[in-house]
N, C-alpha and C positions, 0 to 999 in steps of 0.2 A: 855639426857637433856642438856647438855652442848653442842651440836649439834645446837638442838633449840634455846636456849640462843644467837648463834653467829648466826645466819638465822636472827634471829630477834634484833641482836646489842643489845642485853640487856647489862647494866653497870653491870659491874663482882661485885660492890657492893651491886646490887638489888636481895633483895631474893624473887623467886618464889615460887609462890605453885605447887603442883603435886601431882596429885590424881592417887595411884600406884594399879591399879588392878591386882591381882596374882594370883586370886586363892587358890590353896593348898599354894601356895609358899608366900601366904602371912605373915603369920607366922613367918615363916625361914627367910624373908627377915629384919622382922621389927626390930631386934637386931644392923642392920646397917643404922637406923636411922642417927645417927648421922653423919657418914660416909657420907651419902646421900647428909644432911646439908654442911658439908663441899665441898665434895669435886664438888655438881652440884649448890652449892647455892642455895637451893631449900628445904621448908619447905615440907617435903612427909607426904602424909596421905595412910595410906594404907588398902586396903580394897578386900574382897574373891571376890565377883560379881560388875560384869563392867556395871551401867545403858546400856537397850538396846537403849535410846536416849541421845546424848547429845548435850549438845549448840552448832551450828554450828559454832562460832567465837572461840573453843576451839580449840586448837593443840593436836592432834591425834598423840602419836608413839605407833608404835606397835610395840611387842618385841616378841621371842618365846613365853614364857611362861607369860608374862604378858602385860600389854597395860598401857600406862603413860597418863594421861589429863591432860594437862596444861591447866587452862584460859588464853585467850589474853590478858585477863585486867590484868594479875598480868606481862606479860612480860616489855607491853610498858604504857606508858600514852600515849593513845589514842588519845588526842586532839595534842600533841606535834605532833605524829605520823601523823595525816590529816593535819596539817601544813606540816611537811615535803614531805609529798606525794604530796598535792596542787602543792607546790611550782615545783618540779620534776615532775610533769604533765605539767605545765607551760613551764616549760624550752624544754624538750622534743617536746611538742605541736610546739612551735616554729622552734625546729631544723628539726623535722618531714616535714612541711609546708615549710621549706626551701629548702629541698633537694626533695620533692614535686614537685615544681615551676618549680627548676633545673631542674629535670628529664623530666619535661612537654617543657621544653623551645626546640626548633626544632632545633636552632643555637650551643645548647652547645651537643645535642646528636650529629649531625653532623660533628662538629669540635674538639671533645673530642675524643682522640683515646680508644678503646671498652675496654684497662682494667681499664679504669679511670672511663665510664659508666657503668660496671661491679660492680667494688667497690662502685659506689653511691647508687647502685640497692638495693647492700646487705646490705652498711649501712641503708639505707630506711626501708629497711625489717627487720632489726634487732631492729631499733628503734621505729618500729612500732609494734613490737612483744611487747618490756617490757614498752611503753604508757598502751596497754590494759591490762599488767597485772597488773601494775600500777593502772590503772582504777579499776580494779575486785576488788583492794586489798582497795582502797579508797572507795569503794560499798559498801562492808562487812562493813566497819569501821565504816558507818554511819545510817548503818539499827540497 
């Protein structure tokens, strides 16, 4: 859980919830309740059988013997979250189209010696990898 938490930049003062599927081992686990609370920041509920569907905007971890559900809505505020995503699409979108241009331009492939157009290649490609993930993650957020 505390994995999850820094994936998603959660404030170490925001308590989550966590829906702790265990199983047998539900039982045995729920005495460290508290523990839980402390030390993942995270309000756990715990329960023998895991729904065979769940929300799709939920955080799935899977663990040997148990399976953790977090909702997205208890990590971030959502709106905050599509602001900041907007905004890093934006910026991106820009640098993306820049290095675009560059790489389209005939003058600067020609005259640039090949590991200078080499590295713009991969920056291209690496910036154009986490745009669309970026994109995916900003989809989710708004269905």
């Amino acid at each position: 859980m505390r994995n999850t938490r820094a994936e998603h930049k959660v404030d170490l003062g925001h308590s989550i919830s966590a829906r702790i599927y265990a199983g047998d081992l539900a039982q045995e686990l729920s005495p460290y309740t508290e523990a839980i609370r402390f030390l993942a920041r995270a309000e756990p509920v715990f329960s023998d059988k895991r729904p065979v569907q769940t929300n799709p905007e939920d955080v799935v971890i899977v663990l040997g013997n148990a399976d953790i559900i977090v909702p997205l809505r208890s990590l971030i505020d959502v709106e905050k979250e599509k602001q900041r995503l907007a905004g890093e699409i934006a910026s991106l979108e820009t640098v993306v189209n820049s290095l675009t241009e560059r790489l389209g331009n005939e003058k600067f492939l020609n005259r640039a010696p090949a590991a200078v157009v080499e590295k713009e290649q991969s920056n291209l490609k690496s910036r154009t990898e986490k745009l669309e993930k970026l994109k995916t993650e900003i989809k989710r957020l708004l269905n």
